[in-house]
N, C-alpha and C positions, 0 to 999 in steps of 0.2 A: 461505547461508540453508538454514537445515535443513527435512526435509519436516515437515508438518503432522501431529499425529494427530488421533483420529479427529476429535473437534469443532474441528477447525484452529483450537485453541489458541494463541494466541504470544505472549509476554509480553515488553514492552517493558525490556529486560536494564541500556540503558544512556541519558545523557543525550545520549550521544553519536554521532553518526552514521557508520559506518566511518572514514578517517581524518578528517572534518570535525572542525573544532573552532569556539570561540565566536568565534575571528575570524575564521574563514571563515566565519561565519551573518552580521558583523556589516560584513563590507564590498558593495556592491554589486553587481546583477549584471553576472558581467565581458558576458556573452554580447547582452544586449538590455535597454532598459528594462519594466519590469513592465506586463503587457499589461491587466491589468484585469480578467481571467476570472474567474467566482464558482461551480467547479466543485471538487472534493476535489484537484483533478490540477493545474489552475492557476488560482492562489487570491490574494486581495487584501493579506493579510495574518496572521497568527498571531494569532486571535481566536477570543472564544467565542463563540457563538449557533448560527444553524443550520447546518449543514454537508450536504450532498448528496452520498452517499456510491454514487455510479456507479448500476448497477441493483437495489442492495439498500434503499433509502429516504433517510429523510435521520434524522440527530442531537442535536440540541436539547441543550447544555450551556449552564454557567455556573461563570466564574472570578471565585472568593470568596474575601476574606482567609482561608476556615477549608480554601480548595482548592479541587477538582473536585466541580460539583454536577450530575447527568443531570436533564435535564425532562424529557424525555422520547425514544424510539428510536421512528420510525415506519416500519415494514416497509414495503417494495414489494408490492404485490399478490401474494401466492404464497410470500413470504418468512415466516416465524413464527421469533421470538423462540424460543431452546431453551434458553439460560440467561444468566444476567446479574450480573456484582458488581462494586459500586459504592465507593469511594472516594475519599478528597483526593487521593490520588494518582495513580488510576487508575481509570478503569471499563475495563468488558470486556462487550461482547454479544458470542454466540456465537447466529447464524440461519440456516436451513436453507432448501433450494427445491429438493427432489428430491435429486439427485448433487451440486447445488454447495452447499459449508458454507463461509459466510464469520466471521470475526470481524472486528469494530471494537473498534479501542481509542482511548481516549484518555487519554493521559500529562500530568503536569505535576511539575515538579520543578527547582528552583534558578530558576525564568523561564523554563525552555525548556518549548515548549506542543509536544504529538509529538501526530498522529494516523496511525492507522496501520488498513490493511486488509488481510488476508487469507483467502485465496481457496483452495478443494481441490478443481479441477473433476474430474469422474472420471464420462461422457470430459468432454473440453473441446472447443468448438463446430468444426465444421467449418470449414475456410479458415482463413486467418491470423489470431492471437490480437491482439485489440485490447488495446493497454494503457492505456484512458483518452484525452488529450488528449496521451500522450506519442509514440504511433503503434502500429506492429503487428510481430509478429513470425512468421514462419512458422518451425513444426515438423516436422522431417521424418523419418519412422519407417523403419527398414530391420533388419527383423528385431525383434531386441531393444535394438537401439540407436537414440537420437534425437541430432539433428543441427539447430544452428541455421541453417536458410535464409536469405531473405531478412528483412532489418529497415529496415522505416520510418518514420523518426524526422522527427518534428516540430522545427521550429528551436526553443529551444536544446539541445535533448533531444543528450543525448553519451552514448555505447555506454562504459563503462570495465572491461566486465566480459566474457568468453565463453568458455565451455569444454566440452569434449565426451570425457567419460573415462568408464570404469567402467558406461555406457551410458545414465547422465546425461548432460544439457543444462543448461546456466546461462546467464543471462542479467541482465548487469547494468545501469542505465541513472541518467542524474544530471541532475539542474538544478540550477543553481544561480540564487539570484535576492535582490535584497537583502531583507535580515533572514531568510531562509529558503530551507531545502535538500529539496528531490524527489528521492528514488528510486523506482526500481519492480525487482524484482529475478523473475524466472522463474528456476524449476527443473523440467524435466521429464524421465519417466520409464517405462518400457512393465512392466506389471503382468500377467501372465494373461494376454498378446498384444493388450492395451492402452494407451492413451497416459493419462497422469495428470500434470496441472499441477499446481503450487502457483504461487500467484502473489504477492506481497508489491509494497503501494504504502505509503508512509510521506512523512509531509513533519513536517519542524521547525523551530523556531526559537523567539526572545524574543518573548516574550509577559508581560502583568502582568495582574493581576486590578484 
C-alpha cells in the first residue's frame, strides 16, 4: 500500500484483490458462517444501496444496466465534501475533518462490486488504532522508527501481512467470507518527529445490477 497524497487519493487499479481471485470470492467462508452485520467492515452481501462508512457518513448508490449511479454522499457532522467524480465505473469522494482526509470509492467492473476507504490520519488518535469491526492495532514510536505492537483481531479477522523496515510499519489483515473478501491494510510513519497513518479498508466481490 502506498502512502496517500495530499487528498488521500487512491484509485481502484485492479479487479482483483492481492493474490485473491474469482474463485476464491466464489467459494464459501472457510473460517465461519456469515454473521449478518450491516456495517462497511462486516457486511451482508455485495450490494447497492446505503452503505455506512465508519465515522465519515454513509453512501447512497445504485447498480444500473448503464453502471454506477451516486444518490447521494451524506457527511458525518464535521466531515465536508472536498471533491467528487462520478462514473459507470467508478465514483470517488474525497472529505475532510480537520488532519483526517478520507476518500470513498466505489468500483464496478466485470460483476465485481469493490468499496473501498481511505484514511490520512496526521496524528492519529491516542491508544490503539481501531480498525473497524476488524480489531485494533498498537503503534509504537521509538525515535524515527514505528513498530507494530500488539494486534487484536476479531475472529475470522487473519494478520497475512507485517513488516518494519526503512522506519515504516505495515500492517496487513484478511477475511474471507462467501461471495466476498475484506482487507484493511495500515502503513505507518514518523514525519517532523510525528506519527502519520494511512489506513486502507476495501471489501469485494459478485455483485449484478
Amino acid at each position: 500500500m502506498s502512502r496517500l497524497p495530499v487528498l488521500a487519493t487512491a484509485v481502484v487499479a485492479s479487479v482483483l484483490l492481492g493474490s485473491c481471485t474469482l474463485s476464491d470470492r466464489a467459494e464459501a467462508d472457510e473460517d465461519g458462517p456469515d454473521d449478518g452485520a450491516t456495517t462497511p467492515e462486516l457486511v451482508e452481501g455485495m450490494r447497492d444501496g446505503v452503505w455506512p462508512v465508519a465515522d465519515v457518513g454513509e453512501i447512497e448508490f445504485e447498480l444500473t444496466p448503464r453502471g454506477l449511479e451516486l444518490v447521494e454522499m451524506r457527511p458525518a457532522p464535521g466531515r465536508q465534501v472536498v471533491d467528487e467524480e462520478v462514473g459507470p465505473d467508478e465514483i470517488e469522494i474525497d472529505l475532510r475533518d480537520g488532519d483526517v482526509r478520507t476518500t470513498v470509492e466505489v468500483g464496478y467492473q466485470s460483476g465485481i462490486l469493490e468499496i473501498e476507504v481511505d484514511q490520512l490520519l496526521d496524528p492519529p488518535p491516542d491508544g490503539p488504532l481501531r480498525l473497524g469491526e476488524a480489531g485494533s492495532v498498537e503503534l509504537l514510536v521509538e525515535g524515527d522508527d514505528v513498530r507494530v505492537g500488539d494486534v487484536s483481531l476479531e475472529e475470522p479477522w487473519r494478520e497475512t501481512q507485517r513488516s518494519e523496515t526503512g522506519g515504516d510499519a505495515e500492517l496487513g489483515l484478511r477475511r474471507n467470507r462467501s461471495g466476498a473478501v475484506e482487507t484493511w491494510e495500515v502503513d505507518a510513519w514518523v514525519d517532523d518527529g510525528g506519527l502519520e497513518v494511512a489506513t486502507d479498508y476495501e471489501i469485494q466481490g459478485l455483485a449484478s445490477p
